[in-house]
C-alpha atoms as an extended CHARMM CRD file, in Angstrom:
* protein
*
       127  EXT
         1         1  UNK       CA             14.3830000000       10.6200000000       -3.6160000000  PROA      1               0.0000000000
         2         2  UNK       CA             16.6560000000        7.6010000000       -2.7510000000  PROA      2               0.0000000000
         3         3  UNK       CA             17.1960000000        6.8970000000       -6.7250000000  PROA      3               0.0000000000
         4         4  UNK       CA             18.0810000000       10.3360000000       -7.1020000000  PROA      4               0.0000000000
         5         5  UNK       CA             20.4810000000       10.5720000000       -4.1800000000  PROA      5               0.0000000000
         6         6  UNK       CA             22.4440000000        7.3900000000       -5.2700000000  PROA      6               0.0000000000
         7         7  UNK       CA             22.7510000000        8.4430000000       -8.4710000000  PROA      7               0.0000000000
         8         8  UNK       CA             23.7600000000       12.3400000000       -7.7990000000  PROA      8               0.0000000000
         9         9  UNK       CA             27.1050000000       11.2640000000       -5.5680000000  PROA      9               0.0000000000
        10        10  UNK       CA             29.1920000000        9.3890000000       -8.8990000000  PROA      10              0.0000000000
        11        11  UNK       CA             27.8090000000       12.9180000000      -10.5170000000  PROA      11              0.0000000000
        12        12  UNK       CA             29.5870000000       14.9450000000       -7.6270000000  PROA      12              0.0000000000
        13        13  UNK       CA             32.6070000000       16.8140000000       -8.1790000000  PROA      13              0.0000000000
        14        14  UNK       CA             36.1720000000       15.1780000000       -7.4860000000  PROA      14              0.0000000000
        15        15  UNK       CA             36.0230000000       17.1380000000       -3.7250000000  PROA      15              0.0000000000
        16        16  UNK       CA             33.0800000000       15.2610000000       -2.6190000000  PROA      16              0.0000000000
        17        17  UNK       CA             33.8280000000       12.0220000000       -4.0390000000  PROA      17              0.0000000000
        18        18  UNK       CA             36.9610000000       10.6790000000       -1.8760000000  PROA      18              0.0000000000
        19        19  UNK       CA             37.1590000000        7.3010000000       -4.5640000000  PROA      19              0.0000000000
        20        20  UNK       CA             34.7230000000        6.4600000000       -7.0060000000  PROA      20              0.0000000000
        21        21  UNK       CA             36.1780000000        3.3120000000       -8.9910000000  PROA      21              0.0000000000
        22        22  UNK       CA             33.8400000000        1.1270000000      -10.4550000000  PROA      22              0.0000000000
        23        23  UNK       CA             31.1740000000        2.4190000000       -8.4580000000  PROA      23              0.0000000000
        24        24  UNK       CA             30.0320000000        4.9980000000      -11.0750000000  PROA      24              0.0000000000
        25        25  UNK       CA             27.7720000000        2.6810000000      -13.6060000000  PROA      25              0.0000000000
        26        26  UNK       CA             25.7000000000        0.9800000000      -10.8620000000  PROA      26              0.0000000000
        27        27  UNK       CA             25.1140000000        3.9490000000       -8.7330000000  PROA      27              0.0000000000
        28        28  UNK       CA             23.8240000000        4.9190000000      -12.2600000000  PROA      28              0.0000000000
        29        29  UNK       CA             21.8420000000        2.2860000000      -12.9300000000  PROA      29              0.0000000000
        30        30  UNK       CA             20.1760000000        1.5430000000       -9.2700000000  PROA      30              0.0000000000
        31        31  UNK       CA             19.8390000000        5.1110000000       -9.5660000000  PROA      31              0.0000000000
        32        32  UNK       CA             17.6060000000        5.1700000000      -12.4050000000  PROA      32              0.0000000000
        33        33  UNK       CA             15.4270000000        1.7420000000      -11.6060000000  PROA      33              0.0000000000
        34        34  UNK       CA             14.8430000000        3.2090000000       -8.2240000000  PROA      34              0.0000000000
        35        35  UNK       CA             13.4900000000        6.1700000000       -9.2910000000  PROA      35              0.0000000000
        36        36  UNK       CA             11.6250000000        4.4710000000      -12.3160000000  PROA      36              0.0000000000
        37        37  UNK       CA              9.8400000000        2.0880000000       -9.0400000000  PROA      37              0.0000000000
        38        38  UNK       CA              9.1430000000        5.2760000000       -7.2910000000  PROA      38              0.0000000000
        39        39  UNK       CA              7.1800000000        6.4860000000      -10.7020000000  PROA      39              0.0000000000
        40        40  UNK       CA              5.2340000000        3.3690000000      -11.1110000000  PROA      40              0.0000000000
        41        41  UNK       CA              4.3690000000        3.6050000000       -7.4040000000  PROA      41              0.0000000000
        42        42  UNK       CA              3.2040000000        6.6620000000       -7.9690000000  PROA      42              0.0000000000
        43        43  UNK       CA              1.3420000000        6.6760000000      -10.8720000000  PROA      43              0.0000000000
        44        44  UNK       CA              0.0920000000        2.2160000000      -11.0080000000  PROA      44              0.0000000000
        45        45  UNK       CA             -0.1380000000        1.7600000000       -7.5400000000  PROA      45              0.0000000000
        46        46  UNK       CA             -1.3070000000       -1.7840000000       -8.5020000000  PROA      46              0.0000000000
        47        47  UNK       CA              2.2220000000       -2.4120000000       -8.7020000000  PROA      47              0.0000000000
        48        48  UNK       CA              3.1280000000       -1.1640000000       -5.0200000000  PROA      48              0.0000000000
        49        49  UNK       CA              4.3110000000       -4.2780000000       -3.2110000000  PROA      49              0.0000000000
        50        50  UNK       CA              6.8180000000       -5.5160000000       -6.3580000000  PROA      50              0.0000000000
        51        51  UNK       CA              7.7640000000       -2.0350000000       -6.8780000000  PROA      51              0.0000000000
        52        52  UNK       CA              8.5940000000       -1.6360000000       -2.8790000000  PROA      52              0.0000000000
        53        53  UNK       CA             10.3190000000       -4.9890000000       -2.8520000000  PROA      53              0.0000000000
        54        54  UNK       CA             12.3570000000       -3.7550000000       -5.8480000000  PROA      54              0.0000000000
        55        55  UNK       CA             12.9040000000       -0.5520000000       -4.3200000000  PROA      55              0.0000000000
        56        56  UNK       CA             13.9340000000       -2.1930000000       -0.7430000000  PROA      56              0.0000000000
        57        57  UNK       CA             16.5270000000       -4.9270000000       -2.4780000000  PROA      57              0.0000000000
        58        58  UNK       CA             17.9260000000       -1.9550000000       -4.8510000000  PROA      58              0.0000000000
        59        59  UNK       CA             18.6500000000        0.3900000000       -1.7750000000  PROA      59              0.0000000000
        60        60  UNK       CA             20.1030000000       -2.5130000000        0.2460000000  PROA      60              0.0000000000
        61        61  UNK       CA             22.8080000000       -3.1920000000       -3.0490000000  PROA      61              0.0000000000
        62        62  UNK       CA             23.3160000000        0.2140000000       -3.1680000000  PROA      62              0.0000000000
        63        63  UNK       CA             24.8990000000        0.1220000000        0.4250000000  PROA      63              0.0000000000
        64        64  UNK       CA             27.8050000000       -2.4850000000       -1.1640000000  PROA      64              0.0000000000
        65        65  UNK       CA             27.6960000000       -1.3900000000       -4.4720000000  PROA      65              0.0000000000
        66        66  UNK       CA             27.6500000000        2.1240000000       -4.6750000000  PROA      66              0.0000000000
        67        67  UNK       CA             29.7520000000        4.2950000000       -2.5890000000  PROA      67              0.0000000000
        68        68  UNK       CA             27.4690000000        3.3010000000        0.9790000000  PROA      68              0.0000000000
        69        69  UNK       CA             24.3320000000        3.4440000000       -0.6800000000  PROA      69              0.0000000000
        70        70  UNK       CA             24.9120000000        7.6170000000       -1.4190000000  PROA      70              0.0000000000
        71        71  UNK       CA             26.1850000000        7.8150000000        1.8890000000  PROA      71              0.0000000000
        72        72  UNK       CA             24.2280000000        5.7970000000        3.8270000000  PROA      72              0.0000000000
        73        73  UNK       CA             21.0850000000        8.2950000000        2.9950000000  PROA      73              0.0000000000
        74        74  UNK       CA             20.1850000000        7.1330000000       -0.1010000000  PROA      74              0.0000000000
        75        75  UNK       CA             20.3410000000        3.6110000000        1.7800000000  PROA      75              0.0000000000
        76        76  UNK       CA             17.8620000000        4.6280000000        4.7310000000  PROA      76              0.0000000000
        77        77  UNK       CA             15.1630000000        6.6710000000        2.4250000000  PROA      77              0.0000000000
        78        78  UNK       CA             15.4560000000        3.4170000000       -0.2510000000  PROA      78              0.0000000000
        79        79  UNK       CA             14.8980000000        0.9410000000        2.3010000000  PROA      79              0.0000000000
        80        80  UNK       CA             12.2000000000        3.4850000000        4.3950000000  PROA      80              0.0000000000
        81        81  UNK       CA             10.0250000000        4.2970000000        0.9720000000  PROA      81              0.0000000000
        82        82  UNK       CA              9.9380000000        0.9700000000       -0.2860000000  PROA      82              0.0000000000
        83        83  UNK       CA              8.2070000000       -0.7200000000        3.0340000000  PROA      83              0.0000000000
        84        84  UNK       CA              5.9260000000        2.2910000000        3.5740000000  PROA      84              0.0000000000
        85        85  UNK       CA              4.9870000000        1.1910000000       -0.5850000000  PROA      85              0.0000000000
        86        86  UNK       CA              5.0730000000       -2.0870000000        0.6150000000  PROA      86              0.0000000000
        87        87  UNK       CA              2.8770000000       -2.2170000000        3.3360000000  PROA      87              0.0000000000
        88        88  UNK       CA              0.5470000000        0.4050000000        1.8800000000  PROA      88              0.0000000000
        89        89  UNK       CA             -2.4030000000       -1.0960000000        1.0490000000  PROA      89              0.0000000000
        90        90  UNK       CA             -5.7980000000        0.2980000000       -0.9380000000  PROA      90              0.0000000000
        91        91  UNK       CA             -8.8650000000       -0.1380000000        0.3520000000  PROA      91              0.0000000000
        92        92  UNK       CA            -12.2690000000       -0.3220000000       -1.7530000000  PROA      92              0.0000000000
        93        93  UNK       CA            -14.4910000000        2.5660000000       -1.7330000000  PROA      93              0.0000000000
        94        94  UNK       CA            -17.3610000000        2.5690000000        1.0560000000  PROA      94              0.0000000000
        95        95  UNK       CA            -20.1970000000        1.1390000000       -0.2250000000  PROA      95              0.0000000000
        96        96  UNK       CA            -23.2960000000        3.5150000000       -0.3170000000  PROA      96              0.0000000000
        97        97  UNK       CA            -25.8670000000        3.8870000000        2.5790000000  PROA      97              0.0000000000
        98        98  UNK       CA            -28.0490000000        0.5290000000        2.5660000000  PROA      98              0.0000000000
        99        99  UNK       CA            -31.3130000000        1.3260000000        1.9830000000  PROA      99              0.0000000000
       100       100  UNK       CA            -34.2850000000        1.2400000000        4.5830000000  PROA      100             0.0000000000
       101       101  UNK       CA            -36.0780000000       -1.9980000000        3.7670000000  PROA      101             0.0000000000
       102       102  UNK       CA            -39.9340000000       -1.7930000000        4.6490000000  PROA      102             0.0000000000
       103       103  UNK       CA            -40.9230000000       -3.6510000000        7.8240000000  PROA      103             0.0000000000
       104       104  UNK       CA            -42.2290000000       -7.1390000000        7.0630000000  PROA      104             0.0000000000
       105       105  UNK       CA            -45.6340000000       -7.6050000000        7.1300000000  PROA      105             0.0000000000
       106       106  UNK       CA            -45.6700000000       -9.7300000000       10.6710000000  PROA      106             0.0000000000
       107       107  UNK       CA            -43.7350000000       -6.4930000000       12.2820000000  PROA      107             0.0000000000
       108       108  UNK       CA            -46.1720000000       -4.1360000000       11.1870000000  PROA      108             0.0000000000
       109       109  UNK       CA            -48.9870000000       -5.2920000000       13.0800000000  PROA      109             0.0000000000
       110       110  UNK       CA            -49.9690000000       -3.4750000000       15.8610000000  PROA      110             0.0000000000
       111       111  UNK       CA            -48.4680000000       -6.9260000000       18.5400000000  PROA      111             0.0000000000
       112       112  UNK       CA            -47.5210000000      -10.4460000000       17.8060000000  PROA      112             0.0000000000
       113       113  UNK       CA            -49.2720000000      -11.6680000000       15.8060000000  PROA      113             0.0000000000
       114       114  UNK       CA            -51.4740000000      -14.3940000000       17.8230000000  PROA      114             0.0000000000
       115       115  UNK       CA            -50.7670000000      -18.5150000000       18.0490000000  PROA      115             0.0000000000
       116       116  UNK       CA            -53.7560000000      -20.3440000000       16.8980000000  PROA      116             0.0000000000
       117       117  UNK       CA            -53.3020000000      -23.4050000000       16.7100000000  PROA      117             0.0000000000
       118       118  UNK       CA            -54.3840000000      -26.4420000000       14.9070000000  PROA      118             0.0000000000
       119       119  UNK       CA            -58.1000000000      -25.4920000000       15.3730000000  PROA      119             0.0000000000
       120       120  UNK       CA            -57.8910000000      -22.0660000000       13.6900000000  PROA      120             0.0000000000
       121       121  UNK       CA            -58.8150000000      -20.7390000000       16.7760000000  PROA      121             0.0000000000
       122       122  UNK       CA            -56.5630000000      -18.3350000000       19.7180000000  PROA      122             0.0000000000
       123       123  UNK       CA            -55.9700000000      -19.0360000000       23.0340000000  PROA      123             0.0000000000
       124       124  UNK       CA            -58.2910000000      -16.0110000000       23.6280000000  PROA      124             0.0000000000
       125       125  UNK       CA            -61.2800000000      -16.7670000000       21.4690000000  PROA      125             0.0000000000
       126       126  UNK       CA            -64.4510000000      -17.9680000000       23.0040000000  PROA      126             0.0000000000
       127       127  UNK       CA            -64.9840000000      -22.0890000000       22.5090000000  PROA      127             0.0000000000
């Protein structure tokens, strides 16, 4: 949306634009990368953080550069779109449910399983 509004105001009849000068080629141009950084956000979103620092350094030019950044709003929703594409981040699917492991054999007994020693025999047993 920010690519498109920089780019729209050097398009803008004679009664919007108070003074366009040499603003009209870059407001083209930023215009047209921004928008082309939105796209690859969009569709390789692998390529998020460079495209949202792109995006963020583009918007802030376009505030110098091109007639206040399309009046300041292309400006905000540049700078805006590329941190939240920035800062978005993708997380790995959840892995599936682990599976129930059968008890080990010492749990399945029916108590602990009894101490007996270095005789072989338990605490218990008769001498």
């Amino acid at each position: 949306m920010a690519g498109a509004e920089i780019s729209s105001i050097p398009l803008a009849p004679l009664k919007v634009m108070l003074q366009q000068g040499p603003a009209g080629i870059p407001s083209l141009l930023m215009g047209a990368v921004m928008t082309l950084m939105g796209l690859s956000m969009w569709f390789s979103p692998q390529y998020r953080a460079l495209a949202g620092i792109v995006t963020v350094l583009l918007a802030a030019a376009a505030l110098v550069l091109s007639n206040l950044g399309g009046f300041l709003f292309g400006t905000v929703l540049g700078i805006v779109g590329g941190s939240l594409a920035f800062a978005w981040q993708t997380h790995p699917p959840p892995d599936p449910a682990p599976r129930a492991e059968p008890p080990h054999k010492e749990e399945q007994a029916d108590g602990p399983i009894p101490d007996t020693g270095a005789s072989g025999r338990t605490a218990d047993s008769p001498a």
